[in-house]
Every structure is written in structure tokens, then in C-alpha cells.
C-alpha positions in Angstrom: 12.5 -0.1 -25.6 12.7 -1.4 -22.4 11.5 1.0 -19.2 12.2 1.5 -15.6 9.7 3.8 -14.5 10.8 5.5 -11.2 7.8 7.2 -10.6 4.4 5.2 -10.2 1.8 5.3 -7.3 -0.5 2.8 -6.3 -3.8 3.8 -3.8 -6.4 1.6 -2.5 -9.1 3.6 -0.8 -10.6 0.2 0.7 -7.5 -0.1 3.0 -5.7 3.3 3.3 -7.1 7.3 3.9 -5.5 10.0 1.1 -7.2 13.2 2.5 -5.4 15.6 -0.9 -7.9 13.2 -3.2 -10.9 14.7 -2.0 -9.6 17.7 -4.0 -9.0 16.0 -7.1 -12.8 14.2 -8.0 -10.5 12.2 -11.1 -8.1 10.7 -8.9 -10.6 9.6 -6.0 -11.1 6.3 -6.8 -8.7 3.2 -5.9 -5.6 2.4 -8.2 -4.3 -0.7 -8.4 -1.5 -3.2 -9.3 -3.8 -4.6 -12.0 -4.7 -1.0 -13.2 -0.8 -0.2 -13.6 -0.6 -3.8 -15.6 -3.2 -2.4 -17.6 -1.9 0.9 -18.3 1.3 -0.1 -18.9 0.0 -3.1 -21.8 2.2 -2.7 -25.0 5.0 -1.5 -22.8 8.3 -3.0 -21.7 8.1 -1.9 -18.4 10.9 -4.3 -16.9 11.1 -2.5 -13.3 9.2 0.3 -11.5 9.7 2.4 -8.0 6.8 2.9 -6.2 6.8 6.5 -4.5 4.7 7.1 -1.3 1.6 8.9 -2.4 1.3 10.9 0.6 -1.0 8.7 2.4 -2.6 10.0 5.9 0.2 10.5 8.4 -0.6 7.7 10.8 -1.2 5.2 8.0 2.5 5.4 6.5 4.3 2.5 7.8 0.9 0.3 7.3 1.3 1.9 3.3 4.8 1.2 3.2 4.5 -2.6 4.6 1.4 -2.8 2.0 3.4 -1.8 -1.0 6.4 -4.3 0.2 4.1 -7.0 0.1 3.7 -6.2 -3.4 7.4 -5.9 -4.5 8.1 -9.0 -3.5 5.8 -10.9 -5.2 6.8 -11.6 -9.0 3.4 -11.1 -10.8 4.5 -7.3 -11.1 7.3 -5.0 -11.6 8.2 -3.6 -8.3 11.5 -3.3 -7.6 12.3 -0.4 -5.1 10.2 1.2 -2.9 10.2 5.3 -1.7 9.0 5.3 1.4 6.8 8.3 3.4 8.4 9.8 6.3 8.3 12.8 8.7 11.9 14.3 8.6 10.5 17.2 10.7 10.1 14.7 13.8 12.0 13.7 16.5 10.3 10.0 15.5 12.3 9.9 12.4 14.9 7.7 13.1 13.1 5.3 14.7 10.7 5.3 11.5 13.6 4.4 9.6 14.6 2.1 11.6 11.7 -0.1 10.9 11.8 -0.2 7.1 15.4 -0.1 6.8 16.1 -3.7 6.7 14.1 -4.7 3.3 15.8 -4.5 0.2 13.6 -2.9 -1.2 13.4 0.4 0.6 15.5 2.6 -2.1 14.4 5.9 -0.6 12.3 8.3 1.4 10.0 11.2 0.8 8.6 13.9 2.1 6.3 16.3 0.3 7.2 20.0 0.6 4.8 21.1 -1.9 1.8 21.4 -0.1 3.4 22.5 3.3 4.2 25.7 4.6 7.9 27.0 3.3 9.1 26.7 7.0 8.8 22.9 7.3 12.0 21.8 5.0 13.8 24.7 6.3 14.2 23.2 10.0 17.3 22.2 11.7 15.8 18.8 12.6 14.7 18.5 9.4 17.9 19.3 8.1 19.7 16.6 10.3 17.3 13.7 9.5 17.8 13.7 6.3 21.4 14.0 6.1 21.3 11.0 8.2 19.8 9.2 5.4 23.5 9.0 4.2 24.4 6.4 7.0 21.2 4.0 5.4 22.0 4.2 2.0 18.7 5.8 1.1 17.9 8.8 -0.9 15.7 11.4 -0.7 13.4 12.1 -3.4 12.6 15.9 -3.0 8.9 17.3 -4.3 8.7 20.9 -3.9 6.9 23.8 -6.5 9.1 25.7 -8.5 9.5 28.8 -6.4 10.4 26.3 -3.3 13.3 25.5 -5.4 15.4 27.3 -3.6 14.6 25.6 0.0 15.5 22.4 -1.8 18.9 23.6 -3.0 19.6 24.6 0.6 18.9 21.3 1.7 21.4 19.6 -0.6 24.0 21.9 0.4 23.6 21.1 3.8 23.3 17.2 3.0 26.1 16.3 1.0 26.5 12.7 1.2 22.9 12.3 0.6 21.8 11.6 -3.0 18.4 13.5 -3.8 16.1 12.8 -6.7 14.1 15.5 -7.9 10.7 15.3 -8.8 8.8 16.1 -11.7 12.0 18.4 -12.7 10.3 20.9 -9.6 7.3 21.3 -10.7 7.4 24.0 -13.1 4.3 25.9 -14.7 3.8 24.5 -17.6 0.7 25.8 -18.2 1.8 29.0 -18.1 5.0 28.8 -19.9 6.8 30.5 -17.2 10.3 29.9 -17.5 12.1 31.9 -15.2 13.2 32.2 -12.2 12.6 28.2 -12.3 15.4 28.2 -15.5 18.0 29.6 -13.1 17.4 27.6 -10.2 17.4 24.3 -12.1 20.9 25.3 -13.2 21.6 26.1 -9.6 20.3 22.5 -8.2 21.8 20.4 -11.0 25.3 21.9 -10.2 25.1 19.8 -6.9 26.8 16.4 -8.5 24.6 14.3 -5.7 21.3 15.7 -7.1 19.3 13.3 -10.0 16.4 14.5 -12.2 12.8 12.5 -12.9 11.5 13.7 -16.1 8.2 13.1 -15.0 4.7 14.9 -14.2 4.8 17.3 -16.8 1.8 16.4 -18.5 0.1 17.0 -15.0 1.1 20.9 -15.0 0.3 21.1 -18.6 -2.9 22.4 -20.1 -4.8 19.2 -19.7 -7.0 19.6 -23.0 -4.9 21.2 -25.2 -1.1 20.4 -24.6 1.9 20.1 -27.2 4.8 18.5 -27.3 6.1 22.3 -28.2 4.7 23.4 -24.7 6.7 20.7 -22.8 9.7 20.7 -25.2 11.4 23.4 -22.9 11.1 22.2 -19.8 13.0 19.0 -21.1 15.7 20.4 -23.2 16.6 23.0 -19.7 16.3 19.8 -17.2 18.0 17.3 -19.7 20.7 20.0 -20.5 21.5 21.1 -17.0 21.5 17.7 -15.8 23.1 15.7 -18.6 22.3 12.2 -19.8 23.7 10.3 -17.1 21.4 12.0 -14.3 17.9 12.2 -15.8 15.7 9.3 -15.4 11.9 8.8 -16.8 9.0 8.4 -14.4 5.4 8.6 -15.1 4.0 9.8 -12.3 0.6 7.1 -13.0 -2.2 7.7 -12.1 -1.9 11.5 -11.9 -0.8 12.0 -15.6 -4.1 10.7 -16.1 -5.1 14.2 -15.8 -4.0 15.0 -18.6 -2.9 12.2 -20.8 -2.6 8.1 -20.8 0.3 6.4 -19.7 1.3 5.8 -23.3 0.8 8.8 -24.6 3.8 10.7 -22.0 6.0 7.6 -23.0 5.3 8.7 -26.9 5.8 12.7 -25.8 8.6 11.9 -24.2 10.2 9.8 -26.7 9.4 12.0 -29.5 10.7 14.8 -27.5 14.3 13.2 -27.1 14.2 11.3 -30.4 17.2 13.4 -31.9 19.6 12.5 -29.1 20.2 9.0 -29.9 19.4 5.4 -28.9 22.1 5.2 -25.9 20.8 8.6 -24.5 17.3 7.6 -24.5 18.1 4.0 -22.6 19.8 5.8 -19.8 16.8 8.5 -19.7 14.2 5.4 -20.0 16.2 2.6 -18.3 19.7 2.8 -17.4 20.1 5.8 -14.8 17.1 4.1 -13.2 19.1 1.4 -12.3 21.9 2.6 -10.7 20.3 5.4 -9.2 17.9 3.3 -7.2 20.3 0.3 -7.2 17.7 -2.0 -8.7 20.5 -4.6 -10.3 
């Protein structure tokens, strides 16, 4: 089966600062282009999107033109780039401004997860990204499962933006703790503009002892509430590799949507990818 993967990071810690690594001993090393190719081995992974991975503030544009560099070479499978940005600053546009231009540039991001509640709640905020709309970007949105209901504020207020979800947001997995995250995913995916990742559940998972049965309900709810046409796999490589090998989360996932059909599992692993980040 051939894969788009929407949702892989790269990191070199010879050219770039990622202060959140100091937190995670596992992930505090430098992941490259090669280590993807090797991960990925045995795969068909025809195209990937590389999503910012929340590099130091000043060193974003320097990430972004680094990662470029790499898309447009043809010894890997780069084909769109997310890009980081500060939506919360009057330096936005201008920001934009400068990446616009490459083909490349599919989308921006800005983590919400690991900022205070108040940050994607502000009217400038607000406005930047529903400028977005005028670029033909999207906005990827990363926020934990009680934020959920910042982000569904923001796509109300944005509605000619397309947003991608993360990591169907974020829910504990560990804990099995469906609700209130089952209600607001229903909420979000009633927003026709809003797209899915099925990715980076393996992450919130008990890393030494997870099942398929422990993520099976976290798909079924996203996949249902979403529908075929507006999920889309992502890895989220290297930080699965807390909990389990690239190959394993393609064989979970797989497994996990196995009774649906071949045609529904190339537009989870392949097709939605495509149009969504407009990698034709």
C-alpha cells in the first residue's frame, strides 16, 4: 500500500535549539532525513509533510528554509512543508510573507498545547489566522483534549481557513478517558473545513503495554465523526518512538481499519493526503 504520511518531523541538534527535548531524554538526540529513510524501509512511503517541530522561536524561518532545502531535493519524500509561526504577533504577516512563495509551504502551525489557554483565544490571534485564507495555507491545530474547545472557537471564527487536526486532539489514551473529548470531537468535525490526522496515538498510549483494543476507540470515534474522506494517516516519527516503531503504528493502524475496505484505507493512508495538502 502506498503512504503519504502527513505527519513526520525531522531535528538536527547540530544546527537548530529544541528547548521541550530537554524534557524528553529519548527524543534528545538529532533525527534525520536518513533516519526517516531508515525507518520507513519496507514501506511505500511515496510523499511525506514535514510539520514544524516547535523549534526555538528565533530559529523558525532558519528551520523552515532548512527543511525546504530538503523538499526539493529528490533523494527523499518531501513534498509539503507546515511551517512554525507566531499567530499571536503583530510580526505574523510579514513571517508569512517570506515563506509564502515556495510551493512547498502547505501550511502553518502553532502549538497550543503547551501554552497557556489564553494564547489561541486572542483577537490577533484570531485574525492571523483567518488570514491564512488569502495564502492558500492551512492551519494545522495541536491542542490537548480539554483545549478542544478553544480550537472549535477558532474554526468558527475562521471559516474559509481549512484546519488539520492533530493527533485526533490529543486524547488520553492512557487513561481511557473518553469523555468530554467524545463530544467535542463530534463538535469539531461538524465544521466541513476541519480535517483529521490519525496520528500520535501510540505516543499517549501506555508505552510498554499498549493494544490495539486500547487505541481501537479513539479511531472508530475520530474516523466515524469525521468520515473517510477527511481522515488522513500521519506518524508523528520520531515521537511514536516512544512507544512503538514506525512500522509497528502502520501495522496498528492497518489492522485497526482492516474491515472497512481497501478504498477506505487508501484515502486514510494516501488519498486524503493529497488533496488536503495539495501534493498532486
Amino acid at each position: 500500500m502506498k503512504i503519504v504520511d502527513t505527519h513526520q518531523h525531522l531535528w538536527d541538534l547540530k544546527q537548530f535549539t529544541y528547548s521541550w527535548l530537554q524534557s524528553f531524554p529519548a527524543l534528545n538526540r538529532a533525527f534525520r532525513m536518513p533516519d526517516y529513510l531508515a525507518a520507513t524501509r519496507g514501506l511505500e512511503i511515496e510523499k511525506s509533510v514535514h510539520v514544524e517541530a516547535d523549534v526555538d522561536e528565533p530559529l523558525m524561518l532558519d528551520e523552515t528554509r532548512h527543511i525546504l532545502s530538503l523538499a526539493d531535493r529528490n533523494d527523499n519524500p518531501l513534498a509539503g512543508v507546515v511551517a512554525s509561526a507566531r499567530p499571536e504577533l503583530p510580526s505574523f504577516r510579514a513571517h508569512i510573507a517570506k515563506l509564502v512563495s515556495h510551493q512547498k509551504i502547505k501550511g502553518i502551525r502553532r502549538i497550543l498545547h503547551t501554552q497557556p489557554d489564553e494564547l489561541g483565544q486572542g483577537e490577533l490571534f484570531i485574525e492571523n489566522v483567518k488570514s491564512l485564507s488569502g495564502d492558500g495555507l492551512s492551519f494545522d491545530i495541536c491542542v490537548l483534549a480539554r483545549q478542544l474547545p478553544i480550537a472549535i472557537a477558532l474554526v468558527q471564527k475562521c471559516p474559509g481557513v481549512n484546519f488539520v487536526l492533530d493527533h485526533c486532539g490529543v486524547p488520553p489514551v492512557k487513561e481511557r478517558a473518553l469523555d468530554p473529548w467524545r463530544g467535542d470531537i463530534a463538535r469539531i468535525s461538524s465544521f466541513p473545513n476541519v480535517v483529521c490526522k490519525i496520528s500520535g496515538l501510540v505516543a499517549y498510549a501506555d508505552p510498554e503495554r499498549w493494544t490495539l483494543d486500547d487505541l481501537r476507540p479513539f479511531v472508530d470515534h475520530a474516523i466515524t465523526c469525521f468520515g473517510w474522506d477527511r481522515v488522513m494517516f500521519g506518524s508523528d516519527w520520531p515521537v511514536c518512538t516512544l512507544s512503538a516503531s514506525y512500522a509497528r503504528w502502520v501495522e496498528a493502524l492497518s489492522a485497526l481499519t482492516r474491515s472497512a475496505g481497501e478504498s477506505n484505507q487508501r484515502k486514510l493512508f494516501h488519498d486524503n493526503a493529497i488533496r488536503v495538502y495539495r501534493l498532486s
